[in-house]
C-alpha positions as CSV (number, residue, x, y, z in Angstrom):
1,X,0.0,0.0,0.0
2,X,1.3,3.4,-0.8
3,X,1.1,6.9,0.7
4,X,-1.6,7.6,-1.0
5,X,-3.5,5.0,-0.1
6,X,-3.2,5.4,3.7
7,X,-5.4,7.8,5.6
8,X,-3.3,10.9,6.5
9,X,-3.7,11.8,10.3
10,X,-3.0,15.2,11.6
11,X,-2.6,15.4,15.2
12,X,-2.8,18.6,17.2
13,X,-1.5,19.2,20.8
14,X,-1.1,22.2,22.8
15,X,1.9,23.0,24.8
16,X,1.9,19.7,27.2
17,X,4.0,17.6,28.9
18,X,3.4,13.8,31.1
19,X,0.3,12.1,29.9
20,X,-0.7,13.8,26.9
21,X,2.8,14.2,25.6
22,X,3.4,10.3,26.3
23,X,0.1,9.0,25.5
24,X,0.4,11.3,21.7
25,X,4.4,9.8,21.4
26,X,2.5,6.1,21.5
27,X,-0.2,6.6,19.1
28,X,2.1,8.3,16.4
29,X,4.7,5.6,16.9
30,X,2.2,2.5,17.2
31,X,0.0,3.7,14.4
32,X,-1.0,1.0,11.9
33,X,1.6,2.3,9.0
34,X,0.0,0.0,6.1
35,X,-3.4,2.4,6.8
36,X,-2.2,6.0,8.4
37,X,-0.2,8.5,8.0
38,X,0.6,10.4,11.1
39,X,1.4,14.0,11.1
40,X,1.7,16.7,14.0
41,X,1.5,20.5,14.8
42,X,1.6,22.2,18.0
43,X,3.8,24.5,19.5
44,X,7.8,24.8,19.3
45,X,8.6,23.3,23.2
46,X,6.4,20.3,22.6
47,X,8.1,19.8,19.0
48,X,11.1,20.2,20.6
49,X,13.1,16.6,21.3
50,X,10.8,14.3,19.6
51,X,12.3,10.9,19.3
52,X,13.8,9.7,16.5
53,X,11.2,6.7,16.2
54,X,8.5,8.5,15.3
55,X,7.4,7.3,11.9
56,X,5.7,11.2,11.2
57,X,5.4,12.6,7.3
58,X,5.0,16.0,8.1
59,X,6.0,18.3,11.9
60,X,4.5,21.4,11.1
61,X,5.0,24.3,14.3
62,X,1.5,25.5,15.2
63,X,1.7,28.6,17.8
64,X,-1.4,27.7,20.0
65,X,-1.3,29.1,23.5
66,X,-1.4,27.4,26.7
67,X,-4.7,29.5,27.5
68,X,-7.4,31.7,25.9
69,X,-5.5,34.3,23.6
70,X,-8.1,35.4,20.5
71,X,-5.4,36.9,18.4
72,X,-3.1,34.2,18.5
73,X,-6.1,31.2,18.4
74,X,-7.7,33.0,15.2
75,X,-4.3,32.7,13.5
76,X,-2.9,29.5,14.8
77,X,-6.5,28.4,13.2
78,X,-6.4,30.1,10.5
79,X,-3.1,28.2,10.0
80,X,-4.1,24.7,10.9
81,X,-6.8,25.3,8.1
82,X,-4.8,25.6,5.6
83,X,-2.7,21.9,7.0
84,X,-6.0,19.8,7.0
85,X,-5.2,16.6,4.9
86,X,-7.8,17.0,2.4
87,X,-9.8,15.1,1.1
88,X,-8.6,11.5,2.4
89,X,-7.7,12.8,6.3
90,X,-8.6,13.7,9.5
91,X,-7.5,16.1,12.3
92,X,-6.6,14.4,15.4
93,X,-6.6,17.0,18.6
94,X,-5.3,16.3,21.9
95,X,-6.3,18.4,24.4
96,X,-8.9,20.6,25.3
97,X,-7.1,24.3,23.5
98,X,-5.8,22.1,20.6
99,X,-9.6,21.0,20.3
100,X,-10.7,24.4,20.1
101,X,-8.1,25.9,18.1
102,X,-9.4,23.1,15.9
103,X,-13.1,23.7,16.4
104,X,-12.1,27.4,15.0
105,X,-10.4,26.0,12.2
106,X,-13.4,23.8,11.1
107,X,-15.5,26.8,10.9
108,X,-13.3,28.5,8.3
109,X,-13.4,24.9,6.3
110,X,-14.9,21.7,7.6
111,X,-13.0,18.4,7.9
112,X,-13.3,15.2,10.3
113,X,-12.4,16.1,13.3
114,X,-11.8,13.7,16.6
115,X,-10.6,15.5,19.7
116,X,-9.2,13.2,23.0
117,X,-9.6,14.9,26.4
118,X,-7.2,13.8,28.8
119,X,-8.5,16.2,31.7
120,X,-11.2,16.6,34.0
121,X,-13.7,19.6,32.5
122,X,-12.3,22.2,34.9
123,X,-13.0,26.5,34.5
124,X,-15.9,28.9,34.3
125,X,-18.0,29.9,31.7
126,X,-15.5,30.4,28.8
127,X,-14.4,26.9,29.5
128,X,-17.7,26.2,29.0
129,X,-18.8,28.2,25.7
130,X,-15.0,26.7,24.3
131,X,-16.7,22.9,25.6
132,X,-19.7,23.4,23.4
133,X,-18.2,24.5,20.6
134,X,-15.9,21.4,19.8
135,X,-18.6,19.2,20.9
136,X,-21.0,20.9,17.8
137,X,-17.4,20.7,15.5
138,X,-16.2,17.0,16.5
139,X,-17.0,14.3,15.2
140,X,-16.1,12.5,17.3
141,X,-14.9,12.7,20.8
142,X,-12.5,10.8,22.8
143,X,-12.5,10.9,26.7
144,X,-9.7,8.7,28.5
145,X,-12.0,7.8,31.5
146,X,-15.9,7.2,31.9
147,X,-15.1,10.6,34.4
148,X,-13.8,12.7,32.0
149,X,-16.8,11.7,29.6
150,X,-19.5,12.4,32.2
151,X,-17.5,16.0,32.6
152,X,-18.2,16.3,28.6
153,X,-21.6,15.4,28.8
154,X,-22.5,18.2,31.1
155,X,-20.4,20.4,29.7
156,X,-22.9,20.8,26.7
157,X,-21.3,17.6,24.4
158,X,-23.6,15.7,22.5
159,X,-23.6,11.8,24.6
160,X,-23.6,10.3,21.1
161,X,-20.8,11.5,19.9
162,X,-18.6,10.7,23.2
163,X,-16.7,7.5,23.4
164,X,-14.4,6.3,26.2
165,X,-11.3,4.4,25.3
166,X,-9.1,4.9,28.7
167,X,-5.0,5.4,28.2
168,X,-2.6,2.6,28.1
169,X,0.6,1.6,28.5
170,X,3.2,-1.0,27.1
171,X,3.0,-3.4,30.1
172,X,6.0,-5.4,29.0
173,X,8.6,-2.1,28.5
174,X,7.3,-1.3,32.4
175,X,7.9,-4.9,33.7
176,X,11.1,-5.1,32.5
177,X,13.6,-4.5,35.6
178,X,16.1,-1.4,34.9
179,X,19.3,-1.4,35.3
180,X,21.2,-1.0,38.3
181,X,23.8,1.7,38.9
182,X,22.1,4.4,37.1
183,X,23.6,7.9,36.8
184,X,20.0,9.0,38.2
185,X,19.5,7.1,41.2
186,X,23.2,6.3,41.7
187,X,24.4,2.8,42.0
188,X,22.1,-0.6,43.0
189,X,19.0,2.2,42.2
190,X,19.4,4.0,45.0
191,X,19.3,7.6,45.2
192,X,22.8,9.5,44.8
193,X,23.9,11.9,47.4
194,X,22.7,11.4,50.8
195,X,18.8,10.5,51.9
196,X,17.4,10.5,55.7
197,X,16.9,8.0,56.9
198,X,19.8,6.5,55.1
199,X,19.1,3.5,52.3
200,X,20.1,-0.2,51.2
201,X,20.3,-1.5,47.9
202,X,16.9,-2.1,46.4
203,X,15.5,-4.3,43.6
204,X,12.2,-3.7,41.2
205,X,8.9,-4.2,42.1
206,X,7.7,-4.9,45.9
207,X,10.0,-4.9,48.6
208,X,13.7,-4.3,49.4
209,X,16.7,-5.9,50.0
210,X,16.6,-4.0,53.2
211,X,16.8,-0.4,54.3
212,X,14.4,2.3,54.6
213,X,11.0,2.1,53.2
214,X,11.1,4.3,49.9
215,X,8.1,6.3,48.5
216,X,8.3,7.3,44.5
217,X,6.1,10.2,43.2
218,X,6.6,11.5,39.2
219,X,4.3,13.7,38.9
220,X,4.3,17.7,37.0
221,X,4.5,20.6,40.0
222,X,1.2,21.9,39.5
223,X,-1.8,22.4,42.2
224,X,-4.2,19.8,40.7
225,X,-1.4,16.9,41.4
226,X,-1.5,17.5,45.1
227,X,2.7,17.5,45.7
228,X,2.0,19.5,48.6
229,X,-0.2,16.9,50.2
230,X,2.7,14.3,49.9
231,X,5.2,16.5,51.8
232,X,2.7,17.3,54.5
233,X,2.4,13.5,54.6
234,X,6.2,12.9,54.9
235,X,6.9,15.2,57.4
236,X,4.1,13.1,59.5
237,X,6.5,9.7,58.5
238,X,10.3,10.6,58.8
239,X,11.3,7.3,59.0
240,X,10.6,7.2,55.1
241,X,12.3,8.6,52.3
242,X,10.4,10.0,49.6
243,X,11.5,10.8,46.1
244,X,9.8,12.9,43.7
245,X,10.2,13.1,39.9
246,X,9.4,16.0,37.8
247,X,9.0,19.9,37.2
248,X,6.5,22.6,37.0
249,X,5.2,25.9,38.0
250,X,4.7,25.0,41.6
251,X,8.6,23.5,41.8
252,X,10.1,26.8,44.0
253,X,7.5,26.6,46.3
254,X,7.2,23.2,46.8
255,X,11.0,23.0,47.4
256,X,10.6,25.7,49.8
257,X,8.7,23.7,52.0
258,X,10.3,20.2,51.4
259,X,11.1,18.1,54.8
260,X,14.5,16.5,55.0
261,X,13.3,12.9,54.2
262,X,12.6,14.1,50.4
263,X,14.9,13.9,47.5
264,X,13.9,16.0,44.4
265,X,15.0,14.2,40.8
266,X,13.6,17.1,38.4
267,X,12.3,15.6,34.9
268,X,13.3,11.6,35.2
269,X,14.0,10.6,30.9
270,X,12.7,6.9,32.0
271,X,10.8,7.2,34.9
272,X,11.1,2.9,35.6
273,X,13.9,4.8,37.0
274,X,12.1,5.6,40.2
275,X,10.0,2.5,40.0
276,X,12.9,0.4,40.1
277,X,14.2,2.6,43.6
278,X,10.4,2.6,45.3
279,X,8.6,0.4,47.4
280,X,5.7,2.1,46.8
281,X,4.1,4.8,44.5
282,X,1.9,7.9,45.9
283,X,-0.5,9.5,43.4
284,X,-1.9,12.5,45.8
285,X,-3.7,14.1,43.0
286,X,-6.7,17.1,43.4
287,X,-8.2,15.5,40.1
288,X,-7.1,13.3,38.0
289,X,-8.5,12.2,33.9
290,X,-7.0,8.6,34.6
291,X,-3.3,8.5,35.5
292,X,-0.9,7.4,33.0
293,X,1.7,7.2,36.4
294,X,-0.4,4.5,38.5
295,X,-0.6,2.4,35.4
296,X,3.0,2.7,34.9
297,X,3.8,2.0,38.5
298,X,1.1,-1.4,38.5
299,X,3.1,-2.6,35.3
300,X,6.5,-2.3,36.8
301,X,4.9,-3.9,40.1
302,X,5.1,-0.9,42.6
303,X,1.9,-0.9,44.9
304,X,-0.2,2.3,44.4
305,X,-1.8,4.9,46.9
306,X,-3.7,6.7,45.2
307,X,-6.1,9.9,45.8
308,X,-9.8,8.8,45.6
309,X,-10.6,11.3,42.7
310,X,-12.0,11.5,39.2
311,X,-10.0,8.5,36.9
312,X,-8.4,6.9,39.6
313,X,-11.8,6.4,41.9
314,X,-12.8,4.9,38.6
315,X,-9.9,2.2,37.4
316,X,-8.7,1.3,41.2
317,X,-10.3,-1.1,43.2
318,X,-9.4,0.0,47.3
319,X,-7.1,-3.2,48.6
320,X,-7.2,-5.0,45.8
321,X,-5.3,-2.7,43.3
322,X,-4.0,-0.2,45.5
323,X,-4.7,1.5,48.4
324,X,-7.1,4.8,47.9
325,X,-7.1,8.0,50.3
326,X,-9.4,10.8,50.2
327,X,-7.8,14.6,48.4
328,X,-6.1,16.4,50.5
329,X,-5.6,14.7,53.9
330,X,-2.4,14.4,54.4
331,X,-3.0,11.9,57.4
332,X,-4.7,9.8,55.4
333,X,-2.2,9.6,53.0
334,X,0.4,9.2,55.6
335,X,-1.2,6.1,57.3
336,X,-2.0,4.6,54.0
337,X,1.7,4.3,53.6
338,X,2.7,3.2,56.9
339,X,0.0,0.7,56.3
340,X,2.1,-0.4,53.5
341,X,5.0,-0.5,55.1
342,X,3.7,-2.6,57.9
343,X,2.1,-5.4,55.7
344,X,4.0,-7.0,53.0
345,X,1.4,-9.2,51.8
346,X,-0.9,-6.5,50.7
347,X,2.3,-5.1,49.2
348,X,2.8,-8.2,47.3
349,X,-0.8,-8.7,46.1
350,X,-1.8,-5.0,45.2
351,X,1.7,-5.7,43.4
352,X,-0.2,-9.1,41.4
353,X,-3.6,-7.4,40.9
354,X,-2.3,-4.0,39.4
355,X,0.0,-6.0,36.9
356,X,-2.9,-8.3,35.8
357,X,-5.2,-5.5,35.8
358,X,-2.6,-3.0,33.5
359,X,-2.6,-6.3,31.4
360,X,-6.2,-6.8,30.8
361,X,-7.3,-3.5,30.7
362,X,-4.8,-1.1,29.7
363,X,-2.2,-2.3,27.6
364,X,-1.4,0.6,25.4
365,X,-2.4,-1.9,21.9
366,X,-5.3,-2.1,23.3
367,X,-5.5,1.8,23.6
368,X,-4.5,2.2,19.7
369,X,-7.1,-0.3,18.4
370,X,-9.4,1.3,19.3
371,X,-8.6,4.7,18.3
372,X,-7.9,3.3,15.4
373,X,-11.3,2.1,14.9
374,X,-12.8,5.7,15.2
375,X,-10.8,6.5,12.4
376,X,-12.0,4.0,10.6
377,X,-15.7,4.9,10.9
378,X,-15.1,8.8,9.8
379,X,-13.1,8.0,6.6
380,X,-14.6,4.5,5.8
381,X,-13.4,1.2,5.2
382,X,-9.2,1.1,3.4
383,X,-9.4,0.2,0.3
């Protein structure tokens, strides 16, 4: 089959990192390439580094802000117009100011049009307006969790046009053990540099070979991942050491009030890195779409506490899969890991039941399928 025989794809993001960012990189690069033809656009920082695997035709820089900004969303639309794979495409958006860009850009000239929301419907009454709009210009619409969908819905989206097909990950990459004596974490997996209460050599998965009892967070520095709530919780449990992955706006002020019992790792390349060093994984989120992290951490075999919101309230099963704790208590939180700590055979079989679950359920092929299978009902059968 040749180029132009495949349906061309052009996918739109906004300025993003984490989940989207990932969950975009595995649908480019795991793409059926005997019947599409992936393109993207978005903005210059998330163009920036893509990896070399990506089997894209075209990357075209599309200037779409990170919020409302009329002038700049008229012409990054009036620019994606003229992009649209015509007449054997469609336009892929990821995000809810892609989608709208997007949703301006169909107004100038119609095309097929799917848009995936990876968040929580959050905001006021713009939010709102912007909402209905890409719900009248999609064709489709994608939400990651049944959650996100119901957000949608109420939001002013039409319920038939709104299909849930929840984010996935490559269970096999994540159950693979990394490799010891990592420049990150220092030698045996351990973090480099000194730690209080001071650490032993640990493997993947549950346990340790002994040593403190190690909590891993990767997570972006931002209000709605609740950060804050997991220091507050460590300074309640000294005896652990917690280490946290990643950046963002809130990172001064976060740092500011860090206890000594936390280790910061900025932006982590692979973060099995930190799965590989914890016992456990804490997900303290506000809100949360799904959680691209706790599946991540149940593939490599790390138990989960997770925050009892949106997504996660929705995938997890409490005891079985992980342990869940209401927002923003961090004594909750706190006990849930000591908890943890104190009982290795619910470490061991949250450990079991969050593999087999990521298996069953979320294995990113499954994930492609069935997006996939949306494109294939808005262009028609491949000839």
């Amino acid at each position: 089959m040749g180029e132009s025989d495949r349906t061309r794809i052009l996918h739109v993001v906004r300025p993003a990192a984490g989940g989207i960012r990932q969950h975009v990189m595995e649908l480019i690069r795991r793409t059926d390439a005997s019947r599409f033809s992936p393109s993207l656009a978005g903005p210059a920082d998330f163009l920036a580094g893509l990896p070399d695997d990506l089997p894209l035709q075209r990357v075209v820089p599309l200037d779409i802000a990170a919020g409302l900004s009329p002038v700049r969303d008229v012409l990054a639309a009036r620019h994606l117009s003229r992009l649209v794979p015509h007449p054997d495409g469609l336009v892929h958006a990821h995000g809810l100011r892609a989608a709208f860009v997007a949703a301006l850009a169909h107004c100038l000239h119609p095309f097929p049009l799917v848009f995936t929301a990876h968040n929580l419907v959050t905001g006021g009454r713009l939010t709102r307006l912007g909402v209905r709009l890409v719900g009248s210009r999609a064709a489709r619409v994608i939400a990651i969790s049944q959650a996100v969908a119901d957000g949608l819905v109420s939001g002013g989206v039409p319920v038939g046009k709104v299909i849930v097909i929840p984010n996935g990950v490559d269970a096999e990459h994540f159950a693979v053990p990394f490799p010891s004596g990592s420049p990150l974490l220092g030698r045996g997996g351990l973090p480099s540099g000194s730690l209080t209460p001071p650490l032993d050599r640990g493997r993947p998965g549950v346990g340790r070979v002994g040593g403190g009892f190690v909590v891993g967070c990767v997570a972006r520095l931002s209000p709605e991942k609740g950060v804050d709530v997991l220091l507050q919780a460590a300074a309640m449990r000294p005896d652990m050491a917690v280490l946290i992955a990643g950046d963002g706006p809130e990172r001064q002020a976060l740092h500011q009030i860090s206890p000594s019992n936390v280790r910061w790792l900025g932006r982590v390349p692979d973060t099995r890195e930190v799965y590989a060093a914890a016992d456990v994984v804490a997900v303290p989120s506000r809100q949360e779409g799904q959680g691209i992290v706790v599946l991540e951490a149940m593939a490599a075999g790390v138990p989960v506490v997770a925050s009892r919101v949106g997504g996660l309230a929705e995938m997890l099963t409490d005891g079985e899969t992980a342990l869940l704790v209401p927002p923003d208590e961090p004594g909750a939180l706190a006990a849930a890991l000591a908890r943890l700590r104190d009982e290795p055979a619910l470490r061991e079989r949250l450990s079991k039941n969050g593999r087999a679950l990521v298996r069953e359920k979320y294995d990113v092929r499954r994930m492609v399928r069935a997006v996939e299978e949306v494109y294939g009902r808005l262009i028609g059968p491949t000839p």
